[in-house]
C-alpha positions as a printed Julia matrix, in Angstrom:
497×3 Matrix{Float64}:
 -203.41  101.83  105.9
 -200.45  101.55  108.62
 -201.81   97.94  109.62
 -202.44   96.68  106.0
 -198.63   97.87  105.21
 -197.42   95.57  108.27
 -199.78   92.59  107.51
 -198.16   92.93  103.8
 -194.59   93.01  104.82
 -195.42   89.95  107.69
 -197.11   87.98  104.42
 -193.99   89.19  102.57
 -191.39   87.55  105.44
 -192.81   84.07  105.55
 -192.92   83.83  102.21
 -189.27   84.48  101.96
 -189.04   82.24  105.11
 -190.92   79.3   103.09
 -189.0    80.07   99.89
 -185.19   79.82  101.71
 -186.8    77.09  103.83
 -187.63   75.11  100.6
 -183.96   75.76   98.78
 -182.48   74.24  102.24
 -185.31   71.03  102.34
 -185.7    69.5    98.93
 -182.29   69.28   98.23
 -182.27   67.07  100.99
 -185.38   65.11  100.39
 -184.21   64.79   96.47
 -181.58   63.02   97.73
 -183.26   60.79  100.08
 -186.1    60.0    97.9
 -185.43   60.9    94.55
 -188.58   63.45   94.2
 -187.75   64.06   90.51
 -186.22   62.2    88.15
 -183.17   64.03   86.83
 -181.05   63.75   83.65
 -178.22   62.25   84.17
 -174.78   63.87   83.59
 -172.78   62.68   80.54
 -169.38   61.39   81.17
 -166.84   59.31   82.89
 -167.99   60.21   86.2
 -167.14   57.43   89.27
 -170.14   58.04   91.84
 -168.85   57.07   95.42
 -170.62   55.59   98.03
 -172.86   57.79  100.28
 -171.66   58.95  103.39
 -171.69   56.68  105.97
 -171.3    57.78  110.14
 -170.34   54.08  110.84
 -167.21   54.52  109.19
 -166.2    56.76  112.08
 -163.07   56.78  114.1
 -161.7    58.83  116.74
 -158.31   58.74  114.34
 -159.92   59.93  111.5
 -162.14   62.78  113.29
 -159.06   64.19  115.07
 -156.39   63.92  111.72
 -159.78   64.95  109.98
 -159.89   62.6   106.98
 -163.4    61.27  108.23
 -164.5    64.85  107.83
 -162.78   65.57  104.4
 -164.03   62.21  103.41
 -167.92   62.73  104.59
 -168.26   65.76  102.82
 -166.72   65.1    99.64
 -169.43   62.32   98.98
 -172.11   64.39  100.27
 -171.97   66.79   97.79
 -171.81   63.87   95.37
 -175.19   62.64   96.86
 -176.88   66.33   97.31
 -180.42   66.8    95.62
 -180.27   68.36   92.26
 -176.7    68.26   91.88
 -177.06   67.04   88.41
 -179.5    69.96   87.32
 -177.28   72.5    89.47
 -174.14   71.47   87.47
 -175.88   72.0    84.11
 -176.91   75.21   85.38
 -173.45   76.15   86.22
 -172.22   74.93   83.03
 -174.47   76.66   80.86
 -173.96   80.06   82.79
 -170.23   79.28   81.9
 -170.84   78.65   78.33
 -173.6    81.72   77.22
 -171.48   84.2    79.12
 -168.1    83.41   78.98
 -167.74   81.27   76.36
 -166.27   78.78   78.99
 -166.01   74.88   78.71
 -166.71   73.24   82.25
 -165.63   69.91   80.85
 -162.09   68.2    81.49
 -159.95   68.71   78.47
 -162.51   70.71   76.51
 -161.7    73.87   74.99
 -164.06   76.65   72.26
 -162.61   77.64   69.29
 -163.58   80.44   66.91
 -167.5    79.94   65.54
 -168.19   77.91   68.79
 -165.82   74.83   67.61
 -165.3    72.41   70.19
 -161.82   70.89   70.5
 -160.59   68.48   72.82
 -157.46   70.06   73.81
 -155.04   66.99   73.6
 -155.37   67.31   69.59
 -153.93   71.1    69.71
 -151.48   69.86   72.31
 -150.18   67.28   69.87
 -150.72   69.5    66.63
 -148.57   72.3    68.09
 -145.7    69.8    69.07
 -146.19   70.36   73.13
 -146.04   66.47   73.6
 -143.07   65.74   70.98
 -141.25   63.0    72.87
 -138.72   63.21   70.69
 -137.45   62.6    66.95
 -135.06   59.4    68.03
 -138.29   57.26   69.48
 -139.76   57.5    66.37
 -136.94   56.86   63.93
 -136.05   53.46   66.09
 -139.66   52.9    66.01
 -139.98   52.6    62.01
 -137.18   50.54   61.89
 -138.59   48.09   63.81
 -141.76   48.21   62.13
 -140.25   48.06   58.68
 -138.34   44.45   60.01
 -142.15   43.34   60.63
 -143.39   44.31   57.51
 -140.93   42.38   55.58
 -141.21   39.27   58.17
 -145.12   39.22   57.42
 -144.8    40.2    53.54
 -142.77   36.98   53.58
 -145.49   35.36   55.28
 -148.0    36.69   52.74
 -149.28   39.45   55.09
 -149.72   42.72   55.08
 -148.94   45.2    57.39
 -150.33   49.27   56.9
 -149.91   52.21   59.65
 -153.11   54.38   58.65
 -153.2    57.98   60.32
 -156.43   59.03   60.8
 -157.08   62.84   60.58
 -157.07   64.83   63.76
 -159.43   67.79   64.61
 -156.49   69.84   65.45
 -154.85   69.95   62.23
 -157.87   70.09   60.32
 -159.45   72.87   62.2
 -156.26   74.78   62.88
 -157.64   77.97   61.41
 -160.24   78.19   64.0
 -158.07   77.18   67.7
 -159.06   79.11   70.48
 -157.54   82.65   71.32
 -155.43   80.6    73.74
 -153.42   79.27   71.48
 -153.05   82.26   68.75
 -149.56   83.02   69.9
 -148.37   79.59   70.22
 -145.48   78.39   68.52
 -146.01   75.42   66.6
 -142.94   72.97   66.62
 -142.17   69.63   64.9
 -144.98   67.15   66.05
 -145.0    63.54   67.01
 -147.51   63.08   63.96
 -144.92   64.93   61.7
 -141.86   63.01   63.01
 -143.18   59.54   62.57
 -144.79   59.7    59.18
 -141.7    60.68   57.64
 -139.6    58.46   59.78
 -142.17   55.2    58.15
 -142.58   57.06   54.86
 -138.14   56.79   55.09
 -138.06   53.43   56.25
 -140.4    52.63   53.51
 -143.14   51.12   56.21
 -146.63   51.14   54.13
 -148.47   54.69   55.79
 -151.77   55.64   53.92
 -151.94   59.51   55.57
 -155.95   59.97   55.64
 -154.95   63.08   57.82
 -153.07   64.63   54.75
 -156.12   63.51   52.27
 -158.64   65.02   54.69
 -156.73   68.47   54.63
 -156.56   68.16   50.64
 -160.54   67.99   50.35
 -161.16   70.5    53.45
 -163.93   72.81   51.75
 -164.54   71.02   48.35
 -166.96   68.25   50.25
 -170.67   68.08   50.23
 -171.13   67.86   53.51
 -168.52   68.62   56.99
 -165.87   65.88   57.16
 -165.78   66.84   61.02
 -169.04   67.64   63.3
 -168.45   70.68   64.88
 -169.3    69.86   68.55
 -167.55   66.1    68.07
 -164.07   65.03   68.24
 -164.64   62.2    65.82
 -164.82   61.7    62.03
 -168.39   62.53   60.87
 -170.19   59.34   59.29
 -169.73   61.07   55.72
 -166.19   61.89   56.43
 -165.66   58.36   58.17
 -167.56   56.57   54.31
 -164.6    58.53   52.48
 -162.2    57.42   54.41
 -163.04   54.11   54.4
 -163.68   54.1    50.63
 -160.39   55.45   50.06
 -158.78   52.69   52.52
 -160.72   49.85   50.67
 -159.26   51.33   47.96
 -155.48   51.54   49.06
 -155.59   48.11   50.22
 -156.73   46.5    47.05
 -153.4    48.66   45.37
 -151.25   47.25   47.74
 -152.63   43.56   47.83
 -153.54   43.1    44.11
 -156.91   41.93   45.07
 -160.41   43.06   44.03
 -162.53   43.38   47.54
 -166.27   44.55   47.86
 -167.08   47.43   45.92
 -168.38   49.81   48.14
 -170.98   52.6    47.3
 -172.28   55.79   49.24
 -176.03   55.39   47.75
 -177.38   58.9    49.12
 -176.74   60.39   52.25
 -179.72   61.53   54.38
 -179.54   64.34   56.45
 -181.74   63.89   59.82
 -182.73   66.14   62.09
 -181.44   64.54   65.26
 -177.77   64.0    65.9
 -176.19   60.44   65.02
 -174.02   59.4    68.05
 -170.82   60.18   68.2
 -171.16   63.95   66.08
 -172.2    65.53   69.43
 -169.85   63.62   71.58
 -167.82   66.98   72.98
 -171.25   68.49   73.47
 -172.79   65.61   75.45
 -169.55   66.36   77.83
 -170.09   69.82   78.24
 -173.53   68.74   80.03
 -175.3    72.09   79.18
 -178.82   72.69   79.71
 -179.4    73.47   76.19
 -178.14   71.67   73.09
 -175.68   74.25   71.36
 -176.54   74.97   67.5
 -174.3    73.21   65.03
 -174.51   72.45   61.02
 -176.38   69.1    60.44
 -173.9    66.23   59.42
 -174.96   63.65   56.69
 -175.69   60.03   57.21
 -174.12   57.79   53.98
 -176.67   55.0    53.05
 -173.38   52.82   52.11
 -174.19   49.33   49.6
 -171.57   46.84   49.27
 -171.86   45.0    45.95
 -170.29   41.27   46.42
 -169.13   38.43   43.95
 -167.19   35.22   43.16
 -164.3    37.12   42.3
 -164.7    39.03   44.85
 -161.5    38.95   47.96
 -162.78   39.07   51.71
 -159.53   39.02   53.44
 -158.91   38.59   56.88
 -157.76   41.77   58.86
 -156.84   42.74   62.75
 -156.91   46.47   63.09
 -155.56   48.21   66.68
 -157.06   51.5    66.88
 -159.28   54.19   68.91
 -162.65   54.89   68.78
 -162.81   56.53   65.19
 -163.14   52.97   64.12
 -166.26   52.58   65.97
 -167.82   54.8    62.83
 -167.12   52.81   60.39
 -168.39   49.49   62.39
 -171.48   51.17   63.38
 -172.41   51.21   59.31
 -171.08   47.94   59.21
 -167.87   48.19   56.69
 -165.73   45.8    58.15
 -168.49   43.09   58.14
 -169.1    43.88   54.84
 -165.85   44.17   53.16
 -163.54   41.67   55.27
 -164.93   38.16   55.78
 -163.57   38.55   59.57
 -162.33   41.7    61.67
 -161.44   41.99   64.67
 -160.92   45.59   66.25
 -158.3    45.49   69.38
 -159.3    49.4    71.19
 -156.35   50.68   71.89
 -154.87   46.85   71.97
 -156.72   45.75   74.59
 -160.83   45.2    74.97
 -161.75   43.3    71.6
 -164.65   44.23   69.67
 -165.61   41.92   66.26
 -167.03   42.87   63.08
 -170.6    41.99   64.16
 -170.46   44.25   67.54
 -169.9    41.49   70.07
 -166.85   42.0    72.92
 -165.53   38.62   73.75
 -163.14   39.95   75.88
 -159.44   41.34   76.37
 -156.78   40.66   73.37
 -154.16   39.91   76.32
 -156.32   36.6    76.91
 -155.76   35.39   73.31
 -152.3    33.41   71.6
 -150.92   36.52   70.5
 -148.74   34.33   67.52
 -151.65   32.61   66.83
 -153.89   36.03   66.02
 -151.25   37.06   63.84
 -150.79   34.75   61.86
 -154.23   33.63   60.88
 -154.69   37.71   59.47
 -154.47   38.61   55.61
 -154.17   42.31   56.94
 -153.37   43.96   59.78
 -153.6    47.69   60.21
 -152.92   50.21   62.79
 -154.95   53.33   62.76
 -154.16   56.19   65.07
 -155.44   59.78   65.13
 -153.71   62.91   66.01
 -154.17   62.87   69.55
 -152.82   59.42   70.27
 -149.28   59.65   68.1
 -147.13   60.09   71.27
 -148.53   56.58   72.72
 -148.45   54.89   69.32
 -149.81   51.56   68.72
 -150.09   50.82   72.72
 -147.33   48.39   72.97
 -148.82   46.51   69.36
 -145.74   47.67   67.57
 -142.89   46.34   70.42
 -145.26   43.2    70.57
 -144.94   42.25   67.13
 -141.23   42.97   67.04
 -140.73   40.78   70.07
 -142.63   38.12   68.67
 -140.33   38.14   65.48
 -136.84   39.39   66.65
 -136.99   38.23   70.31
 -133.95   39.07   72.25
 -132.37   41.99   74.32
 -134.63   44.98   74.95
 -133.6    48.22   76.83
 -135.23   48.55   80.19
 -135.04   52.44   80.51
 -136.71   52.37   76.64
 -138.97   49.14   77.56
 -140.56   51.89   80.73
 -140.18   55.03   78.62
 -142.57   52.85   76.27
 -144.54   52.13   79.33
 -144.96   55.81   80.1
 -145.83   57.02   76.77
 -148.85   54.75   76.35
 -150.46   55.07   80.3
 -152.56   58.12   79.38
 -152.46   59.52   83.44
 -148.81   58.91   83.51
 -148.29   60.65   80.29
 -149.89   63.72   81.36
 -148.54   63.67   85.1
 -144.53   63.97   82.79
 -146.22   66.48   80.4
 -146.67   69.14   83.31
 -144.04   68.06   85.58
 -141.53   68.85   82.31
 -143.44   71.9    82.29
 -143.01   73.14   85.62
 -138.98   71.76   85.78
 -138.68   73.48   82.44
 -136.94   70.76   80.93
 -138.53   68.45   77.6
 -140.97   66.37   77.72
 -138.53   63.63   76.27
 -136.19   64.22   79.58
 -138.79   63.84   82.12
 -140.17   60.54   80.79
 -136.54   59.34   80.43
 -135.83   60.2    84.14
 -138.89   58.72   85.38
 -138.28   55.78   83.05
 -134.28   55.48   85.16
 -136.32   55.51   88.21
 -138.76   52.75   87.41
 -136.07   50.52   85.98
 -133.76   51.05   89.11
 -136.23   50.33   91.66
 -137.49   47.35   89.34
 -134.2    45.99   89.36
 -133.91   46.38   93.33
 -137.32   44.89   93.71
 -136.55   42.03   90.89
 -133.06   41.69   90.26
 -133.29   37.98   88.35
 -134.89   39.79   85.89
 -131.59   41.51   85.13
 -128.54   39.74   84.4
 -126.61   41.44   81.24
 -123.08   43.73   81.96
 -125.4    46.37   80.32
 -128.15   46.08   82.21
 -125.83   45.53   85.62
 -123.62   48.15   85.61
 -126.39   51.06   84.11
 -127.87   49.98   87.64
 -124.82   50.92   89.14
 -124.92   53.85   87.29
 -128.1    54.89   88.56
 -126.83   53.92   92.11
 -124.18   56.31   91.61
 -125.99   59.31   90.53
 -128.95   58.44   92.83
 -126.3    58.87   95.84
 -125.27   62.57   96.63
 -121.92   61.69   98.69
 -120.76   59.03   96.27
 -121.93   62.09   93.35
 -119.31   64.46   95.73
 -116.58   61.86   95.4
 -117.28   61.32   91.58
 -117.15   65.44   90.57
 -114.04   65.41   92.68
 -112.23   62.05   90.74
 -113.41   63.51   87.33
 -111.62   66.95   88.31
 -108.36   64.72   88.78
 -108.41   62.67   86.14
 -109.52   65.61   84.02
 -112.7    63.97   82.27
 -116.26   64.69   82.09
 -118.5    63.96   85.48
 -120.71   61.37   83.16
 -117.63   59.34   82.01
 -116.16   59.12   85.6
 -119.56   57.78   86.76
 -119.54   54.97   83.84
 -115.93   54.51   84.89
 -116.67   53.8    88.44
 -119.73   51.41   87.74
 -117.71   49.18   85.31
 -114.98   49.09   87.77
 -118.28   48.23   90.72
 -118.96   45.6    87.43
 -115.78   43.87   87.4
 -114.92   43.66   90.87
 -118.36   42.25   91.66
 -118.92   39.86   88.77
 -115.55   39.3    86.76
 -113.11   38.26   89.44
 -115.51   35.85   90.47
């Protein structure tokens, strides 16, 4: 009995052996041969090279950056990484109700949120009530340029999952104050200035509960396609108001509910990269008819937007109700009416594209206020009021639209405890000044010359010393002794000449 218990327990340790043996081997031979082939993980993900010993150098071994460097790729390249991440991520999810995706959050009844919307619902990246009022004054000058032209012009908010869903935000964010928002400053700043604004946001709110079907998936960030028909519908039907014209009538037929998920209505679940789909209410799919004429108007329309467009071309409303449309994503890549990219909208005769519209709208959703338009709206004052423009505004702009720059302010202002609108306006100083050192032709004006000087002056902590001291004398404040001093720096350098 003795000798069968050892031969067991010998049995029992190279099994063990063989089983910890395997864990440590396949990995390995996974990644050399690809053994199985894995799902891939959904995402933005940049893969980098594998790691390579003939990129070694004594430098890097001894300051260890080779090291650093070898490793972090080969965990990119390990076997069964992909499956070992979706374990992780569903272990995160089932237990702890955790997201392991970047800028995902889980609201009450397993909503999924990508946090920017709550950010800019709750007024965390306000950037300030002054931006926006400057901003529809400007746009109202365009409007009237192009209504003179015979165009239209319309700033269409599209409705933002953090508003909508604001009853169901994670526990996170139950004691957060919510403050003005970028959303709330600009609409009435355009509604003021009397800038044309249809506020689909504010319509989707007013039907929230009294639809047939959700207006918003539940695990997507998006519009759902039946939420995406109304709003389109009700934009068909705005325009036609405004413009006097009769376009394509359009018709929701029936909608069809399928069982699998239309692309984007899981989009935020895709991210997640679980191991199991999570359960969600089905969404309907509108079987949309578009009944045409003779008297029937197809005009010509340019919308800049983000991706909740992409809804509405994927059922094919602006082929059917404009007679061209072409879709600028976030004012860049260009994307027309029948699905083909031809290419970046900075390659193009921006006058040209402008004038040849009947329409042009901007559609934004929640998420994107504080970046607004992407530079569209400055370009289309330039192009009518050409002239003088602010340098420290011209890079605040700059910031506000670069999404990683945007962010990298929102948590510095954070951690300095200041606003958001002072740390891009700092950073915005900074770029200008070292601009101006690196391309001074470019700046030429007494304003733009001696708020360089200015910046010289406060970028200087001896020559600050000596200003705090003169404003003491002279008994005035320490920002009108530093103007003071770089007019004076003005004169002497340019005047007397």
């Amino acid at each position: 009995m003795k000798r069968s218990s050892g031969n067991n327990q010998g049995w029992l340790k190279y099994f063990l052996f063989t089983v910890i043996m395997l864990f440590l081997i396949l990995p390995a031979l996974q990644g050399k041969f690809g053994l199985v082939d894995e799902k891939k993980l959904t995402g933005a993900f940049k893969t980098p090279e594998e790691p390579d010993f003939g990129e070694f150098t004594w430098k890097s071994w001894f300051d260890g950056t080779f090291q650093e460097d070898y490793n972090s790729r080969l965990e990119q390249h390990i076997g069964f990484r992909n499956s070992m991440v979706r374990v992780n991520n569903q272990l995160g999810y089932s237990i702890f109700r955790q997201a392991n995706a970047e800028g995902v959050v889980i609201g009450k009844n397993n909503e999924l949120f990508e946090e920017d919307y709550i950010r800019e619902y709750l007024g965390q990246y306000f950037i300030g009530d002054t931006v926006w009022l400057h901003k529809a004054r400007k746009l109202k000058a365009v409007q009237d340029t192009l209504a003179r032209l015979g165009k239209t012009l319309v700033v269409i908010f599209e409705p933002g999952k953090g508003e909508f869903n604001a009853d169901l935000l994670p526990p996170t964010y139950a004691n957060s104050v919510k403050t003005v928002s970028n959303y709330e400053s600009l609409s009435n700043h355009l509604k003021k200035s009397g800038v044309n604004v249809l506020d689909l946001n504010r319509y989707f709110i007013s039907i929230k509960g009294k639809t047939e079907y959700p207006l918003f998936p539940q695990c997507g960030t998006h519009w759902s396609y039946y939420g995406a028909a109304l709003a389109a519908d009700t934009t068909l039907r705005y325009l036609e108001s405004l413009k006097g014209i009769d376009v394509p009538d359009m018709k929701i037929v029936r909608n069809e509910v399928l069982d699998t998920t239309r692309h984007p209505d899981y989009d935020i679940g895709l991210a997640m990269n679980l191991i199991f789909k999570i359960p969600h209410p089905k969404t309907a799919n509108p079987v949309i008819q578009f009944t045409q004429g003779n008297n029937k108007v197809r005009p010509k329309v340019l919308i800049v937007g983000d991706s909740f467009y992409f809804n509405w071309l994927n059922n094919r409303i602006p082929a059917e109700a404009f007679s061209t449309c072409d879709f600028w994503y976030y004012n860049k890549n260009i994307t027309r009416s029948d699905g083909s990219t031809p290419g970046e909208a900075t390659s193009l005769d921006f006058r040209d594209e402008i004038l040849k519209r009947d329409i042009i709208l901007i559609m934004i959703t929640g998420r994107f206020i504080h970046s607004f338009a992407w530079g569209f709206d400055e370009q289309l004052y330039d192009l009518f009021f050409p002239g003088y423009r602010d340098p420290v505004e011209y890079f605040s702009n700059k910031i506000r639209v670069y999404g990683d720059e945007f962010q990298r302010m929102y948590k510095e202002s954070v951690a300095m405890n200041i606003s958001l609108p002072n740390r891009i306006n700092q950073e915005a100083k900074f770029l200008f000044y070292e601009d101006s050192k690196n391309h001074p032709e470019k700046y030429t004006t007494k304003k733009d010359l001696v708020m360089i000087f200015e910046l010289g002056i406060r970028g200087t902590p001896e020559w600050m010393d000596e200003i705090k001291r003169k404003a003491k004398i002279n008994k005035i404040s320490v920002d009108e002794q530093v103007r003071t001093d770089a007019e004076w720096i003005y004169k002497d350098k340019y005047e007397k000449k």
